[in-house]
N, C-alpha and C positions, 0 to 999 in steps of 0.2 A: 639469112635466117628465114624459114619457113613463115608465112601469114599466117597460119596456126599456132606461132608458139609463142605469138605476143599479140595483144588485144587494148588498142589504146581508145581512150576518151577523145573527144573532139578538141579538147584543149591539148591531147597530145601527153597527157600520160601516162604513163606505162602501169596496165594493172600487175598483179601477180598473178603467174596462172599455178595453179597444184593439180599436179596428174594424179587421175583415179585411178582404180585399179581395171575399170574397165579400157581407159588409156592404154596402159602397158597390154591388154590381156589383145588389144586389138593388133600393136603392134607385134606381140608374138605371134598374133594367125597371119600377118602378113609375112613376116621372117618365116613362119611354116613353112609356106604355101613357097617362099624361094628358096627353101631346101637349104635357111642359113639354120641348122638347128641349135647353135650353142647361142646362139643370138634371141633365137625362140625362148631357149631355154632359162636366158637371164630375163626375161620378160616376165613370160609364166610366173616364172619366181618373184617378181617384183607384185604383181599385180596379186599371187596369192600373198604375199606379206600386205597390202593395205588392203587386202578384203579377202581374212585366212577361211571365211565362212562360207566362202561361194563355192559349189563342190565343181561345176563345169571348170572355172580355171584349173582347181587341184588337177581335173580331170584331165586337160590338156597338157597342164604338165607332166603328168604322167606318160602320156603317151609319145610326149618328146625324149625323157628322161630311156623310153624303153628302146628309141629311133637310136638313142646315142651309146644302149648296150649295159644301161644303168639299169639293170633289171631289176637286181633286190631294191632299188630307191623306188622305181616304179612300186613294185607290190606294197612297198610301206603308203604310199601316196593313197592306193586304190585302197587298202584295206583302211582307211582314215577315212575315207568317204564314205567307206559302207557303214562303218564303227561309229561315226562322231561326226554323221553331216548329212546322209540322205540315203537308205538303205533298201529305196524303192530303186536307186539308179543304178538297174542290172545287168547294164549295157559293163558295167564293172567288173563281172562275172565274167567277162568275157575277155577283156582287156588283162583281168588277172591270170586265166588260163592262158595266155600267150608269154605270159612274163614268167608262168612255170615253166612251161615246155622249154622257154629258152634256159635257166638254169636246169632241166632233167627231173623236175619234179614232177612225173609224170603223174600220180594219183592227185595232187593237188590239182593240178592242168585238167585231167582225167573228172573231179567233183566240181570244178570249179565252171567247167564246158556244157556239163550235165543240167547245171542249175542253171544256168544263161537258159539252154533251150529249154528248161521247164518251164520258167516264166516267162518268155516271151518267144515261143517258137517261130514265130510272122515277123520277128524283130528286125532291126534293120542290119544284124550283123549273121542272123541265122545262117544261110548259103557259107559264108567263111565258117560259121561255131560246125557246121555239120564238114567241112574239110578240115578245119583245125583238128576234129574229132578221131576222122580217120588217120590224120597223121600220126598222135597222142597212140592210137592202139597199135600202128607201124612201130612206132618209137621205141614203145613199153611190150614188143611183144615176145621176153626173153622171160615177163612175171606171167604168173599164174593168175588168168582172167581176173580171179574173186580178187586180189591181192589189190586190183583197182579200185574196186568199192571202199578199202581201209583209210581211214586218215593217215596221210603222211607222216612219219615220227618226227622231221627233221627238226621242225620250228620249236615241237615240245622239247626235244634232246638239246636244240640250242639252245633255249631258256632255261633249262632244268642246269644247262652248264654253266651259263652265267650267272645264276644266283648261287652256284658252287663256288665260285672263283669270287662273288664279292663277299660270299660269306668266309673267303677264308678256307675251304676245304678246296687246298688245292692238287692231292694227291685223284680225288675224286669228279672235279673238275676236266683232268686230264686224261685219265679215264673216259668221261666222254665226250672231249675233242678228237680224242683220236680216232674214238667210234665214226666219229662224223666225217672226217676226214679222208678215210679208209672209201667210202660209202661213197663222200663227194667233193673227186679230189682236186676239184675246181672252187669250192667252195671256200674262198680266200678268205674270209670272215673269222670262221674256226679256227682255219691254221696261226691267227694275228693273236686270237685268242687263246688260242695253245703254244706259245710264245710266250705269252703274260703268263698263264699260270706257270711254265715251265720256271722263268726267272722269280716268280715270287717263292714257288719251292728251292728258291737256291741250288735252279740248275743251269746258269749262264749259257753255258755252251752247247744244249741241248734248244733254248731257246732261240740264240742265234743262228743254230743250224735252221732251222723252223724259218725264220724268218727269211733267209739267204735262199729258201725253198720257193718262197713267195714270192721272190722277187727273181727267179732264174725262171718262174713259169709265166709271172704276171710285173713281166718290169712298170716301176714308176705306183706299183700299189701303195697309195701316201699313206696309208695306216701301216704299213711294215715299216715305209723309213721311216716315221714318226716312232716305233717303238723301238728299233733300232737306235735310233737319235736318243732315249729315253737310256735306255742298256749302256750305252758307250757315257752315258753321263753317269750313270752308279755305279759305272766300273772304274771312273775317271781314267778314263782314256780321250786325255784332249784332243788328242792330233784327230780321231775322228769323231769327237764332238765339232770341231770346228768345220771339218772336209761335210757331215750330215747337214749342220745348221747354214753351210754353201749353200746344199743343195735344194733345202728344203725352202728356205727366202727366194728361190726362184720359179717356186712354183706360185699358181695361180687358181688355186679350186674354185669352181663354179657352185659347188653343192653344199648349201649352209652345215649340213655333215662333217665334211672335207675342213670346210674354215674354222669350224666349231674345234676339229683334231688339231689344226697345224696352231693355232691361239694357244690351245691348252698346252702342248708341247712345247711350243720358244715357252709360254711362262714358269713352265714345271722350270724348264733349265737353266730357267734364266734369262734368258733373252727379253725381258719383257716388251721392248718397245716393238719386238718384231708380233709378240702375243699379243698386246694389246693393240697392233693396226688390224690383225683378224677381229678380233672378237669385238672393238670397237665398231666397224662395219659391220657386226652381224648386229650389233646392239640399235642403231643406228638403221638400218633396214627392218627394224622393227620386231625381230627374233623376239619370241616367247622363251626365255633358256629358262633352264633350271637353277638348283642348286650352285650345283658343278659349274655351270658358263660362269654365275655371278659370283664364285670363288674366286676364279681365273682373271675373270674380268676385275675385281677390287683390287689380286696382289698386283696385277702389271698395269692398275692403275698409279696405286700406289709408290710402286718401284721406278713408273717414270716419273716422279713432281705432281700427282695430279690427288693429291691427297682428300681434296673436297671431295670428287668425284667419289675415288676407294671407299668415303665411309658413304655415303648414298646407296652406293650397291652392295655395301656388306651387311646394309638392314636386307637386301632379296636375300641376302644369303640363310641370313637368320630365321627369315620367314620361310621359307623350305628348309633347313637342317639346325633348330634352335641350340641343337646340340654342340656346333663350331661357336658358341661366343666363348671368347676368350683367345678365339685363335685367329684374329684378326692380322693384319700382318703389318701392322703397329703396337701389337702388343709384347710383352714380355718372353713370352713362349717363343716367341718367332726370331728373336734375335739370340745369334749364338750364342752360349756361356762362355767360349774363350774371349770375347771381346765385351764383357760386363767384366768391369773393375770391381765393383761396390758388391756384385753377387759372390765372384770368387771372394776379395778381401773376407764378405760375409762366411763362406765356407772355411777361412784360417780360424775362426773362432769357434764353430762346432764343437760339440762335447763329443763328437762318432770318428776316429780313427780314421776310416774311409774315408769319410768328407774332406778331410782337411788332406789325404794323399789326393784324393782328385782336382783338389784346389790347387795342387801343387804340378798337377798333369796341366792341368787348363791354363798353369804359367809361364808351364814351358815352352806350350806350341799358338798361346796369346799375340796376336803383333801388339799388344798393350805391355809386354811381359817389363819392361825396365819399369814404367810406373806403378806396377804392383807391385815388385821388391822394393820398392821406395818405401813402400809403407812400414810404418815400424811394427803395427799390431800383428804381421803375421806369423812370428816366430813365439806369440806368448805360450803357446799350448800345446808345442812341440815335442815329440817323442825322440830318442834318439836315432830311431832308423829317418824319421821323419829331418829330421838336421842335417842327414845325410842326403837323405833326397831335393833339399833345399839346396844344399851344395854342390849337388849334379847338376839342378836347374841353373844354377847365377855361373856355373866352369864349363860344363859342357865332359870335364873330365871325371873318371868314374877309375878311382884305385881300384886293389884287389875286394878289398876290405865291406867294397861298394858294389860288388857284382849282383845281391840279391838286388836292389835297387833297381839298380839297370835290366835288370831280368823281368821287374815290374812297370818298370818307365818302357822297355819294350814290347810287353804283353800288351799294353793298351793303346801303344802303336798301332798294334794289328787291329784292335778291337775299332781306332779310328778312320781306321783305310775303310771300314765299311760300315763307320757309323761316323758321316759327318754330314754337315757342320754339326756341334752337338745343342740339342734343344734339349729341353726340360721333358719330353718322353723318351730323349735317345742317353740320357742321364743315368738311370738305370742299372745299364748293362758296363760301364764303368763301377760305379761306386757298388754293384757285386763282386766286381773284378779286384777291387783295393781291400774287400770285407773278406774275400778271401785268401787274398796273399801276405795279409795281417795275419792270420790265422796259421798260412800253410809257412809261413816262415817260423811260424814257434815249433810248427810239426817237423821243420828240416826239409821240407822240399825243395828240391832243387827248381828253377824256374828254365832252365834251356828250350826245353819245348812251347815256344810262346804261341804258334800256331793255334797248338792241342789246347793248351789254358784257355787262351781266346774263343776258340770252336764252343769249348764246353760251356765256360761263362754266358755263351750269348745262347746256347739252346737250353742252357737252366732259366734264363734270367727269359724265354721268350716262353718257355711252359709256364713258368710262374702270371706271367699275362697272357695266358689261357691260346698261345698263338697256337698255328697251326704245323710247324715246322717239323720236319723229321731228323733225325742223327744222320739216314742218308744223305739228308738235300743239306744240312750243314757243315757233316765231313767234304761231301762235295767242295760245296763253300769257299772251303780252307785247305782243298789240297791233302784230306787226310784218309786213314780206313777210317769204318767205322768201328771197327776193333780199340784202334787207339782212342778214339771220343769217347767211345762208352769206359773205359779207363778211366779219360780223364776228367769225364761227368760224375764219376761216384768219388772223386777226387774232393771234386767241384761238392759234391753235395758233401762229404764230410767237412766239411772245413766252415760250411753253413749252419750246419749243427750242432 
């Protein structure tokens, strides 16, 4: 062990020593300078997490992040310093215009080279900003000179698309990924992001194609498999939930980005112990997260024993989105309704028809289900379709006499393959489904097409909460035209009536 990294007393004990951030910041100019840069590069990073307000570290990271091809990380880095740290240091101007031209941004490269030499013409990077410059007009010289002068759309069309896609318009969203795309078709970001809206419009295969794109131009891009990993889990497709979540525990991101994605991913899926060793180490290195990290971070707290921890970081949560209490993930919401005895039992007593069929759905496919036929209250308020349906549940077998039953015991089959497990906002779109086959069976409707019931139930029941979905992206969905949904939508809607 190095004489530097222990400092004793004359009596011979050991102090503690704590590395600054100019410690690490020194070590990364040393890894520089030997051309180790991913070594550089955890440094850097170390050194700006105990001192996030020094802009020279930022600064250096950045310029390692650009050595190792991490261009957009780079620009985020430099636009942080000019934004929220020191915006007299316009050797940045400089550094930024090299990390456009490497991604084709050439007006940005183009404004960005312009201003470095306005302010400091004598500067110490001038003789390169004046070659950089000539390259930048080589580069760009298929555009119409003035076309240089314009601000770049890119950044505003990306923004403009993301706040499409969290606000839920995602027909519109898509629309301008794919502008962006078309335009910059390196530009891996968009395409990760036009994957997401494709699959929240209920177009899987459209999105997977998308994604399969990313990774046949850009293998190993960890945001595709991560969203891929996501896809194959709401499709429930194990065999490559399992082969994804291989792949993805053996990767190793360097970029608190990177570890931020692969944390939030094992917890979405479940995985928590493998989300919570990312995000614990981002927590733990000192990470500023948001909302979203300290979501991530309480449930695969939570989910692995660490329960003291889960509620400590669910007040961060609180204090950035006051909106999630209630959805802690100890609380009520968050646990299935097929594995709540006391909630279903509560739904046999209802005075509402549907409740007490859905109580009766949630008993069949319960691993609780023998101790809630145990109970004697559930049968007091029973109708006679409903006796029948109790009788499907506890035999398994469905006479002639019992086909509409089963026509609705498997309608909401389909409605569960894509709404599970089911929580108290995925509740809903059943007990419209049981409000209406109460209804359509006094009408004589036959129930065969349980797809078509399903499809339509779930895009009545997702307009009714104001969602964003279309008849195309749900016929999709389900396998159907839209010819036959809109059929069976005003089906749907008479029977609500």
């Amino acid at each position: 062990m190095g004489e530097d990294s222990k400092i004793r007393k004359e009596t011979g004990q050991l102090l503690s020593f704590v590395p600054t951030g100019e410690y690490y910041f020194t070590k990364g100019i040393k890894a520089y300078h030997r051309r180790d840069l991913h070594r550089a590069y955890k440094y850097f990073s170390r050194a700006m997490q105990l001192e996030p307000g020094e802009p020279m570290i930022v600064c250096q990271l950045a310029i390692v992040a650009t050595e190792l091809g991490e261009y957009q990380q780079a620009v985020r880095l430099l636009q942080m310093i000019l934004e929220e740290m020191d915006d007299q240091m316009v050797e940045c101007h400089y550094f930024l215009a090299n990390n456009y031209a490497h991604l084709g941004f050439f007006k940005d490269a183009y404004h960005h080279i312009n201003l470095y030499l306005e302010l400091n013409r004598d500067g110490e990077f001038a003789d390169d900003a004046e070659e950089l410059l000539d390259i930048i007009m080589l580069e760009a010289d298929e555009l119409d000179e003035g076309e240089l002068y314009e601000e770049d759309e890119l950044i505003l069309k990306q923004e403009e698309a993301r706040n499409q896609l969290e606000s839920g318009n995602f027909p519109e969203a898509i629309a301008i990924f794919e502008e962006i795309v078309e335009e910059y078709p390196e530009y891996w970001s968009a395409y990760n992001n036009l994957a997401l809206a494709y699959f929240y419009l209920g177009q899987p295969v459209k999105a997977n194609k998308t994604l399969d794109q990313v990774l046949e131009q850009n293998p190993g891009n960890l945001h595709a498999l991560c969203n891929q990993l996501v896809f194959a889990f709401y499709q429930n497709k194990q065999e490559e939930v399992e082969h994804l979540t291989t792949v993805l525990a053996k990767i190793q991101p360097m970029l608190m980005e990177q570890q931020f994605k692969l944390g939030a991913t094992f917890s979405l899926v479940g995985e928590y112990e493998l989300g919570y060793k990312w995000l614990k180490r981002l927590y733990k290195s000192g990470h500023d997260g948001d909302g979203g990290f300290y979501y991530w971070l309480a449930y695969s707290s939570y989910y692995t024993g660490r329960e003291q921890a889960a509620k400590s970081y669910w007040k961060k949560v609180l204090e950035f989105n006051p909106e999630k209490d209630g959805l802690e993930p100890w609380g009520e919401k968050n646990v299935p309704l097929e594995t709540q005895i006391s909630s279903i039992v509560q739904k046999f007593q209802s005075e509402y028809a549907e409740e007490r069929l859905f109580a009766l759905f949630l008993t069949s496919i319960s691993d609780k289900k023998e101790e809630i036929l145990a109970t004697n209250e559930i049968t007091n308020k029973m109708t006679a379709i409903e006796k029948k349906y109790l009788t499907y549940v506890k035999s398994g077998k469905c006479p002639q006499e019992m086909e509409a039953v089963l026509g609705a015991h498997e309608t909401a089959l389909v409605l569960y393959d894509k709404h599970q497990p089911i929580n108290q906002d995925e509740a809903g779109v059943y007990l419209i489904w049981f409000a209406v086959f109460e209804s359509a069976l006094k009408e004589g409707l036959n129930f065969k097409n349980k797809k078509a019931w399903a499809a339509a139930v779930e895009f009545v029941w997702e307009q009714l909460r104001e969602g964003k979905n279309t008849k195309t992206s749900v016929a999709e969905k389900y396998g159907l035209s839209v010819s036959t949904l809109s059929k069976y939508v005003k089906m749907v809607n008479n029977c609500l009536d």
